[in-house]
N, C-alpha and C positions, 0 to 999 in steps of 0.2 A: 530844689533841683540843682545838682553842680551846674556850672557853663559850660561845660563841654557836654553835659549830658543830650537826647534829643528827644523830644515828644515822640512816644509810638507815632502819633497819625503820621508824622515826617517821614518819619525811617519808613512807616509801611509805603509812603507817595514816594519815596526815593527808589525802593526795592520794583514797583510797580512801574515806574518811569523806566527802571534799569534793562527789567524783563520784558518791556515793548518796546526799545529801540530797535532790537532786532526785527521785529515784526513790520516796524518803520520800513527801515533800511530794503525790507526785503521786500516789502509793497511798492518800492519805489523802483526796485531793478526789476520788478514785472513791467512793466509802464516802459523801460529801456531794453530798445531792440538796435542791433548791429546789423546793418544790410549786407550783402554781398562786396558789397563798391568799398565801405567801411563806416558809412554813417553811421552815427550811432543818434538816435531819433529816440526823447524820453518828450511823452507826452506831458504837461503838465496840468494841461484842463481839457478835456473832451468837452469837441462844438458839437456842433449839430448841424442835422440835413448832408448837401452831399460835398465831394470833396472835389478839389479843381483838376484840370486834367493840363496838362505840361501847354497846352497854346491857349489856356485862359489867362486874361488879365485879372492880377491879385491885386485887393487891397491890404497891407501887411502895418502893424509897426514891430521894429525889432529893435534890439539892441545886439550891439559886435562888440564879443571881446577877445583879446588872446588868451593861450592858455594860464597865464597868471592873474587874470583878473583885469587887464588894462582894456578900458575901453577905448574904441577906435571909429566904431561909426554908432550912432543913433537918432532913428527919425522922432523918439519919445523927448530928446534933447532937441530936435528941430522944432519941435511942437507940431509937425504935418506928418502923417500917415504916408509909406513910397503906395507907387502903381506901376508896375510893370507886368509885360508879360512872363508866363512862369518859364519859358523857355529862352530866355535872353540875359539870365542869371549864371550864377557857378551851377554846377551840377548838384551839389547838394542840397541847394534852393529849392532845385527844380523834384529832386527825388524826394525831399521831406516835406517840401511843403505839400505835395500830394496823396500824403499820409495825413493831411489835418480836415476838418472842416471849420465850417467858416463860424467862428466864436471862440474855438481851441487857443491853446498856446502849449508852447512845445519849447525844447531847448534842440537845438540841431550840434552835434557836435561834427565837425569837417573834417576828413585827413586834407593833406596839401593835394593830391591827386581827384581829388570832386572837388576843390576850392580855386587858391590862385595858383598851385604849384610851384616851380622852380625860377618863374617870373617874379612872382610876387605883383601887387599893383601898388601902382603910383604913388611909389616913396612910404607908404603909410602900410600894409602889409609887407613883411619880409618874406624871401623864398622860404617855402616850405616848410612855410606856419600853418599848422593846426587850428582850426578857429569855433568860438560856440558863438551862439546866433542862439537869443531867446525873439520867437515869433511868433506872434497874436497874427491870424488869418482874419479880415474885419471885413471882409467883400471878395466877389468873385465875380467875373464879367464875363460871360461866353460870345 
């Protein structure tokens, strides 16, 4: 066989790979929904039972990144899980986390207007940065 040649079985796992990435891609933007406000909330694991209502206390861990990838906050690097209530967060905490049950994980993505806005917080988010938040719902307190 030359070296540039390729095994049928290859070329047919390469042609087969090639014709299900689309199917990939497009399984994934089902799962990714745009709310009104402008979150854009993509499931990534569906939990189970019920889901928390804006004046429950969550138990969450997440990670924060900006839009390029820089992370900025995470409780998975603190090694402890936060607790807060779901209404004493950004707005888009409060609107997406309320789309998960408790086991899910999700990726939140933020406009500046449900996040910090034209503030920005304490030296570490800039104004009207865009932010994604992957969060595992792990408890729920009523």
């Amino acid at each position: 066989m030359a070296a540039d040649a390729v095994p049928a079985s290859a070329s047919v796992m390469a042609a087969a790979a090639t014709a299900s990435a689309p199917a990939v891609a497009a399984s994934a933007a089902v799962n990714k929904v745009t709310t009104p406000s402008g979150l854009i909330f993509q499931s990534l694991k569906d939990g189970t039972g019920v889901s928390p209502a804006a004046t429950d206390v969550v138990k969450v861990h997440y990670r924060g990144t900006f839009q390029d990838g820089r992370e900025f906050d995470s409780s998975y690097k603190r090694g402890q899980p936060a607790e807060f209530p779901l209404n004493r967060v950004i707005k888009c905490w409060t609107e997406g986390v309320q789309r998960m049950k408790v086991g899910g994980k999700a990726k939140l993505t933020c406009p500046p207007n449900i996040a910090y806005g034209a503030a920005g917080a304490g030296g570490v988010i800039p104004p009207n940065a865009t932010l994604d938040f992957e969060v595992e719902l792990l408890d729920i307190r009523r």
